[in-house]
N, C-alpha and C positions, 0 to 999 in steps of 0.2 A: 504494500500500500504506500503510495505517496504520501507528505505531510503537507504541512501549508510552508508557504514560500516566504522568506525571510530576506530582498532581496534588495531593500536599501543599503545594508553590509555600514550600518554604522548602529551603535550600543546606546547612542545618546538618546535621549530623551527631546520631543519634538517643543520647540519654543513656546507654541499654542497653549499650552497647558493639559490640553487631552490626551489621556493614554494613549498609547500605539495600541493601535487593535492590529490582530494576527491578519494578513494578507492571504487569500488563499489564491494558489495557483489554479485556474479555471481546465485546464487540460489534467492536474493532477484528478481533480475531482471529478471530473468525468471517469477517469478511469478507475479510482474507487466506485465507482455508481456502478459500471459494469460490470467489475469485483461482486459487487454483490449480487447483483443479475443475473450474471453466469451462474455463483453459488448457490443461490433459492434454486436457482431452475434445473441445476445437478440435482438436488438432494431431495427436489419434489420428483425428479424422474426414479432414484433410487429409492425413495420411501415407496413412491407406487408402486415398483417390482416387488420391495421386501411389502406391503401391507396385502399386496397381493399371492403371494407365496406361502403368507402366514393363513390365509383365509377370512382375512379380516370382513366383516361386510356392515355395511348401515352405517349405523355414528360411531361404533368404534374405528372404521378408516378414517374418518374426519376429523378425530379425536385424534387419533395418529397422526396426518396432517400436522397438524396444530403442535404437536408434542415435536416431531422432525424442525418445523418450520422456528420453533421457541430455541430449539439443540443449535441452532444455525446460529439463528443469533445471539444467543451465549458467544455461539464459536468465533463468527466475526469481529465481537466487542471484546475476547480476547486475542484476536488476533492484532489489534489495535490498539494493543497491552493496556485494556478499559482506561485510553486515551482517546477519546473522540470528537472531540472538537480540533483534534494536531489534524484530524484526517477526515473528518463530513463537518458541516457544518449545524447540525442538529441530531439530538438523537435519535428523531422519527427517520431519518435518511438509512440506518442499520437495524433498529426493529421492526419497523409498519414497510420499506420499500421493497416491494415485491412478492410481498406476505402471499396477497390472494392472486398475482400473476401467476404464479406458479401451481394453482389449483389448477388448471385444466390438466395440465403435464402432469400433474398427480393423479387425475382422476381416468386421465388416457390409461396407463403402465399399471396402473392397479387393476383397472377391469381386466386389460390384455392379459396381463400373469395371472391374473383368477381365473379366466377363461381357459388357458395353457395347462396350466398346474391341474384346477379343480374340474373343469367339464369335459376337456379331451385327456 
């Protein structure tokens, strides 16, 4: 993951009076965003095979879901050594983005490996 950009390259203190607020690099952040995009959308494909495999069916897959999708972003928010403003600029950007994009891809790979595993 990128961090934010530090890129005046002086320590001082600005004359104004107001704090230096952190600068973020607009290209870093993008690619944090797709960091995470990519991640939901791997792990909603792997949850659906495994909640599929397991025989899950009804609201316990959904509940699965949701339990994958919460493992994730634990995993993200340490992956960002529970630093998150050096690297998104809020924290709805690593727990709510992509949460429910990645439900159809979940909901795909779940019935398919039901289908596989349990009817053929």
């Amino acid at each position: 993951m990128s961090g934010h950009d530090n890129s005046n390259g002086s320590s001082e203190k600005s004359s104004s009076g107001m704090d230096d607020l952190p600068t973020f690099n607009a290209e870093n952040m993008q690619n944090n965003m797709k960091v995470i995009l990519y991640s939901r959308t791997f792990m909603a494909i792997i949850g659906g095979v495994i909640a599929g495999i397991l025989g899950l069916t009804s609201l316990t897959g959904f509940i699965f879901y949701f339990l994958v999708m919460a493992i994730t972003s634990v995993a993200l928010t340490a992956k960002a050594k529970f630093s998150i403003h050096s690297y998104f600029d809020s924290w709805n950007r690593v727990i709510l983005d992509g949460f429910f994009g990645g439900l159809m891809s979940f909901v795909l790979f779940w019935t398919f490996a039901y289908d596989i595993v349990h009817i053929f």
